[in-house]
C-alpha positions as CSV (number, residue, x, y, z in Angstrom):
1,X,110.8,68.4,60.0
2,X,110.6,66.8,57.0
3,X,107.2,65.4,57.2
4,X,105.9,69.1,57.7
5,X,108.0,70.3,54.8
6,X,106.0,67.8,52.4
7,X,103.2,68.6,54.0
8,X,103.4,72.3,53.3
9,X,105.0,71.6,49.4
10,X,101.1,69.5,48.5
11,X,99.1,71.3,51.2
12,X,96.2,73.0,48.5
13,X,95.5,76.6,50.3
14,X,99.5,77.0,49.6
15,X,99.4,76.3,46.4
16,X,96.3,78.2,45.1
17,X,95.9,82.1,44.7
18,X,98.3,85.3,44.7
19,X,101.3,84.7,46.7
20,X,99.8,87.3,49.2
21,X,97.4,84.9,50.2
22,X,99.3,82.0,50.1
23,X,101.7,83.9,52.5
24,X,99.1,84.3,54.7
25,X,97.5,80.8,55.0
26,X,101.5,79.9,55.4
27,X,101.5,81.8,58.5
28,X,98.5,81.2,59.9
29,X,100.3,77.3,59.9
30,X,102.9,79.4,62.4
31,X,100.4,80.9,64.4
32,X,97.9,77.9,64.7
33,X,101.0,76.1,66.1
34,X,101.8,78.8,68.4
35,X,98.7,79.6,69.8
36,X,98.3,75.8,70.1
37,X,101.1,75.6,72.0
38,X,102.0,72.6,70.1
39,X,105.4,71.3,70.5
40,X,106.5,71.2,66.6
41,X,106.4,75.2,67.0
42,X,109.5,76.3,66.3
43,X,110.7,73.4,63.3
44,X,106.8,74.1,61.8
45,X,107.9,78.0,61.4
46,X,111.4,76.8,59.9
47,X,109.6,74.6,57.3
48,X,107.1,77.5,56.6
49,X,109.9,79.9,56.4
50,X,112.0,77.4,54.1
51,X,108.3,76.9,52.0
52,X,108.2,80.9,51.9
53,X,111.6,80.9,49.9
54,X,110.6,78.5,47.3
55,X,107.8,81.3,46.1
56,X,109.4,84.0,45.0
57,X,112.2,86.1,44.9
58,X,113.8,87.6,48.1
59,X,112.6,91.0,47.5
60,X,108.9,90.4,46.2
61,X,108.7,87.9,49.6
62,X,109.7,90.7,51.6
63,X,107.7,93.1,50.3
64,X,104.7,90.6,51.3
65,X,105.6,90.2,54.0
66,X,106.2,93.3,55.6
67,X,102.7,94.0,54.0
68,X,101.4,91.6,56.1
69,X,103.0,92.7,59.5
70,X,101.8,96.2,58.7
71,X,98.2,95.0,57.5
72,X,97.0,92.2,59.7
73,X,93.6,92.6,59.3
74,X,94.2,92.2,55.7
75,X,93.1,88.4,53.7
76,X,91.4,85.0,54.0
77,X,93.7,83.3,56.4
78,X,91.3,82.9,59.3
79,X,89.8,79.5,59.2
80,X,92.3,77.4,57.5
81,X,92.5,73.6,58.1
82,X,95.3,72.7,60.2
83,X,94.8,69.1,60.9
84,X,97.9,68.2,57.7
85,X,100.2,69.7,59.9
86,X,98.8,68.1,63.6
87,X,97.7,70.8,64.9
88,X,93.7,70.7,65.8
89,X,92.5,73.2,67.8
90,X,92.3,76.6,65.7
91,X,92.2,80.1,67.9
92,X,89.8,82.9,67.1
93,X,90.5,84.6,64.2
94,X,91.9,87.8,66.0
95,X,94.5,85.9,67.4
96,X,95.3,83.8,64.4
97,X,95.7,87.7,62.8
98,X,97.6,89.0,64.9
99,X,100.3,86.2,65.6
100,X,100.4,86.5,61.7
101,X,101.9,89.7,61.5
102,X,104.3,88.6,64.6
103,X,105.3,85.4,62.5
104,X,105.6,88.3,59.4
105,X,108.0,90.2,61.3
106,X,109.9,87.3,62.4
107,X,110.3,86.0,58.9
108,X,111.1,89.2,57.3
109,X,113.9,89.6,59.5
110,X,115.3,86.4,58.9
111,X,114.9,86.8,55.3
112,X,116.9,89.8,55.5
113,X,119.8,88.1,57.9
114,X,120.3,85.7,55.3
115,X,120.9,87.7,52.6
């Protein structure tokens, strides 16, 4: 886990543009992993979550996203390089979308158990 969590801290595409985008690149990690099937699932989505945190404030994250799981179709995640994180095959970019806004949901809820 902690491999993946200074791989997501230096990975470029989370580092560069508004935090709306940076969200979503973050969860396309999730989804790639997912929809790979790979078996670091569940602690890559912890480290992503735990990344998430270190953006912003609790309510400007939520805010983003519950913007996302409402807006899917939305940003530039589609397409991102996985291969920092192990993962190497990359699903269409419907998929990678919509497991997004699952992953969205998923963190927003967390975010707000952990209040």
């Amino acid at each position: 886990v902690r491999a993946i969590a200074d791989a997501l801290a230096r990975w470029p595409p989370g580092r560069e543009g508004p935090l709306d985008e940076r969200t979503r690149r973050f969860l396309a990690v999730c989804a790639g992993a997912d929809l790979a099937e790979d078996e670091n699932e569940g602690e890559i989505a912890l480290a992503v979550f735990e990344r998430l945190r270190t953006l912003a404030p609790a309510p400007e994250l939520a805010r983003v996203l519950a913007w996302i799981a409402l807006h899917p179709a939305g940003g530039d995640a589609e397409g991102v390089d996985l291969a920092p994180f192990g993962i190497e095959a990359m699903a269409d970019r419907e998929a990678i979308r919509e497991r997004s806004a699952v992953y969205a949901r998923k963190l927003l809820l967390r975010l707000r158990q952990n209040r």
